[in-house]
N, C-alpha and C positions, 0 to 999 in steps of 0.2 A: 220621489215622483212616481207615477201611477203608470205602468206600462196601458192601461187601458182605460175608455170611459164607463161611465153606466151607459152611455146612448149606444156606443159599440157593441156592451150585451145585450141591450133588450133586439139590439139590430137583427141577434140570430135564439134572443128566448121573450117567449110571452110569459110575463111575470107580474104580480101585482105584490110583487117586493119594490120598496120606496127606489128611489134613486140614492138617499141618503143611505142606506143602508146595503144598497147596491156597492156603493162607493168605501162602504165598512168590508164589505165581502171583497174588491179588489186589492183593499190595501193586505188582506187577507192572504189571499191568493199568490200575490207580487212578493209577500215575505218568506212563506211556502216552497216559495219557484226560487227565492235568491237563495234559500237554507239549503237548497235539494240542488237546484241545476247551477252548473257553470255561465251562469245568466254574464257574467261579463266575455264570453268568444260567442253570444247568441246577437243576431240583428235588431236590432229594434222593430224592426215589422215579425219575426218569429219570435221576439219577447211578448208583444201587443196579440198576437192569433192565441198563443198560448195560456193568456191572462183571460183574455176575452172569451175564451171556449171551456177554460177552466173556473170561470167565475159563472160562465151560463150554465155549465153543470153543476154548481155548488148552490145556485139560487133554483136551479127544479127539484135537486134533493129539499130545500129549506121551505118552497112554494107550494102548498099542494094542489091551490090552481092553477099552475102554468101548465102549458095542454100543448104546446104547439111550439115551432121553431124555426123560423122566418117566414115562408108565406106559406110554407106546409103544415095543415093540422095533419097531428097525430096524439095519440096516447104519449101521457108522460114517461111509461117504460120504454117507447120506445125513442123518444127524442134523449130520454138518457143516456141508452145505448149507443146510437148515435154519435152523442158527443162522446164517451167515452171510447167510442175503437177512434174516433179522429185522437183523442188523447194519447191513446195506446202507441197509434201509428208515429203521431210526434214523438214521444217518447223512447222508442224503439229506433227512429233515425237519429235522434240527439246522444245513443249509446245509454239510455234508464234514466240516467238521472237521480236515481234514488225514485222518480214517481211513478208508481202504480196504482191499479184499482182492484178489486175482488169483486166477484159476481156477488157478494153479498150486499151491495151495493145497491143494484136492482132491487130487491126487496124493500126499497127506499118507495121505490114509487107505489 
């Protein structure tokens, strides 16, 4: 089962990635998160913020139109950023997890 929707990501990324495909990137992400984090002591609302923040970042790397990230436009380097220090921040209160990002990353956008 899918910690998150595709409606919940596009909720916080403009993306003209399908939804079907949306939904190929969570199942993505969700396997990712059970390989790397202790996903069973995590809540169900911080499994779902996780999925959904880490599937919005995975679809602006894949997207190269998506520009913007809930009602704020901005450039896609910097909604990447964005979502990746909120990743950092999760990930650094959960103890790592084994998930990290590299600045080489940005280079994406």
């Amino acid at each position: 089962m899918a910690y998150c929707t595709a409606d919940m990501v596009r909720a916080i990324c403009d993306t003209n990635i399908t939804d079907a495909n949306i939904t190929s990137l969570i199942t993505e992400t969700d396997a990712y998160m059970d390989a790397t984090l202790d996903t069973g002591s995590l809540s169900a609302t911080i499994k779902q913020l996780i999925s959904r923040t880490y599937t919005s970042y995975v679809c602006l790397r894949k997207d190269p139109t998506a520009q913007s990230i809930g009602q704020y436009s901005m450039n896609r380097t910097e909604a990447m950023k964005m979502l990746r220090a909120d990743l950092t921040k999760l990930f650094t209160s959960l103890g790592g997890g084994g998930m990290s990002f590299t600045a080489a990353s940005d280079t994406l956008a």
